[in-house]
C-alpha positions as CSV (number, residue, x, y, z in Angstrom):
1,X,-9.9,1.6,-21.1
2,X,-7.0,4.2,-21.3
3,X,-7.2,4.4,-17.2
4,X,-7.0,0.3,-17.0
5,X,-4.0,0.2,-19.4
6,X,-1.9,2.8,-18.2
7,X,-2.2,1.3,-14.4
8,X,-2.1,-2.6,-15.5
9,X,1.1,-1.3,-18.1
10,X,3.0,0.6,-14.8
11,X,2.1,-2.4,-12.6
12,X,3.6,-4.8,-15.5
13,X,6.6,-2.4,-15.4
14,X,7.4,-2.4,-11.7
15,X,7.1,-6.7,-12.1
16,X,9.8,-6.0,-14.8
17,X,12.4,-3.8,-13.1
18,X,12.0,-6.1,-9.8
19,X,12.6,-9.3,-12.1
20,X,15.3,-7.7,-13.5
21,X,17.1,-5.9,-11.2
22,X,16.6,-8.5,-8.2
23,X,14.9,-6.0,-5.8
24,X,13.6,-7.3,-2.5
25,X,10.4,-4.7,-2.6
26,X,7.2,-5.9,-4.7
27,X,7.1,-5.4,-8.1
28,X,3.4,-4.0,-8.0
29,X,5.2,-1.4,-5.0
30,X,7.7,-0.2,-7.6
31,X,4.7,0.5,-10.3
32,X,2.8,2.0,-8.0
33,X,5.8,4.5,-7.1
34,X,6.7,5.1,-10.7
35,X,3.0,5.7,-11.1
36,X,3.2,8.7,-8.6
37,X,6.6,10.0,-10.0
38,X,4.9,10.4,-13.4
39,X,1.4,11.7,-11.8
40,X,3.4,14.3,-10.0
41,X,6.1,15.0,-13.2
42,X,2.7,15.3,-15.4
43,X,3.7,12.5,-17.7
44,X,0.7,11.1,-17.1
45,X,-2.5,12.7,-16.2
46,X,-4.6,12.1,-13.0
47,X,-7.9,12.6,-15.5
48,X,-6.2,9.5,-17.4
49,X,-6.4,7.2,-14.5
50,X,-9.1,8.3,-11.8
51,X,-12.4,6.6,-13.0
52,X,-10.6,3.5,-13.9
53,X,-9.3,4.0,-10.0
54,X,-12.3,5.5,-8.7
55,X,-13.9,1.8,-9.9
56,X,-11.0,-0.9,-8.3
57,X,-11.2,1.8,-5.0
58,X,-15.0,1.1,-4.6
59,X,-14.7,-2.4,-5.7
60,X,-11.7,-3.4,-3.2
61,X,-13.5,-6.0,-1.8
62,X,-14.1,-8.5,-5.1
63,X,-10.1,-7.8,-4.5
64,X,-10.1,-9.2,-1.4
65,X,-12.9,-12.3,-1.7
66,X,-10.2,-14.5,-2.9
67,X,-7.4,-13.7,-0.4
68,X,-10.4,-14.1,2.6
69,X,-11.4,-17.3,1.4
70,X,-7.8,-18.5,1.1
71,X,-7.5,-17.9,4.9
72,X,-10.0,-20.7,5.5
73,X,-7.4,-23.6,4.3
74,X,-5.4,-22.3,7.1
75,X,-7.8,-22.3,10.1
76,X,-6.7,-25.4,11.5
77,X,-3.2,-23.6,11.7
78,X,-4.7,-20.4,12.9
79,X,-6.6,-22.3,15.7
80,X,-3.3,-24.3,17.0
81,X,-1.0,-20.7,16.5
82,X,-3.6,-18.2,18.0
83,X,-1.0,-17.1,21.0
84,X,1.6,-16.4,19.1
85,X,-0.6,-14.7,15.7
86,X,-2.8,-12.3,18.3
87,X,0.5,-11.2,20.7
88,X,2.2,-10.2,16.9
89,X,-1.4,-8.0,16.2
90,X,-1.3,-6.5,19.1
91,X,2.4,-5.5,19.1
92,X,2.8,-4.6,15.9
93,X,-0.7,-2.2,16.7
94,X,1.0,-0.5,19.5
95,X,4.3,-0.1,17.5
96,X,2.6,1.7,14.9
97,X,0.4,3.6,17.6
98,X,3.2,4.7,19.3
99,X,5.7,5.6,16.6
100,X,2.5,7.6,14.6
101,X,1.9,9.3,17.9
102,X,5.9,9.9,18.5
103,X,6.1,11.7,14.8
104,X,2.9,13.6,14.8
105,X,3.6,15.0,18.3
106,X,7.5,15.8,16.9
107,X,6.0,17.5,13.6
108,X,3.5,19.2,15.3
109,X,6.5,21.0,17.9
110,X,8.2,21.8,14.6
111,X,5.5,23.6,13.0
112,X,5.2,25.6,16.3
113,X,9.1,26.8,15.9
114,X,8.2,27.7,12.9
115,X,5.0,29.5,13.5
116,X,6.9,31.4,16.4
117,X,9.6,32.6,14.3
C-alpha cells in the first residue's frame, strides 16, 4: 500500500504543478519525472515502489481495455480517414527509425574516439 501511495501521491503532484503553473507537458509526465529525480536523489526508495510497479507493469493491459474500446466509437471516422491516419504511422515510424538509427550510429563513433584515445 506504501508503493501505490507514494506513485498515486507523485502522479497527484505533477497534476498539481501543471494546474498551477500552466505547463503544456502532462501532469502525470511531470510526476513521473519528479518520481525519478527522487529515486535517483534516494528520497525515495526503489524497494518502496517496485512490487506496487512490478503489479500495474504486468497488468498494463486492464490499463489499456478502456482506451481500446473507446477507439470503437470512432471507427466510422477511422474508416472514412484511413489515408491520411496510415501515411502519419508510417512517417512518423521512419522518422523515429531514422533519427534512432542517426544517434546510435553518432554515439557509437564517439565511443570509438574515446576508446582510441
Amino acid at each position: 500500500m506504501k508503493g501505490l501511495s507514494i506513485l498515486l501521491g507523485f502522479s497527484l503532484l505533477g497534476y498539481l504543478i501543471r494546474a498551477v503553473f500552466d505547463l503544456p507537458v502532462a501532469g502525470n509526465v511531470i510526476g513521473l519525472i519528479l518520481l525519478v529525480i527522487s529515486l535517483f536523489a534516494g528520497w525515495v526508495k526503489l524497494e518502496w515502489v517496485e512490487d506496487t510497479a512490478q503489479f500495474l507493469l504486468r497488468h498494463m493491459m486492464i490499463f489499456f481495455a478502456p482506451i481500446i474500446v473507446g477507439t470503437m466509437l470512432f471507427f466510422g471516422r477511422i474508416g472514412s480517414e484511413w489515408l491520411p491516419i496510415a501515411a502519419s504511422l508510417i512517417g512518423a515510424t521512419v522518422i523515429v527509425l531514422l533519427v534512432s538509427g542517426y544517434v546510435t550510429t553518432w554515439l557509437g563513433g564517439k565511443q570509438e574516439e574515446k576508446a582510441h584515445e
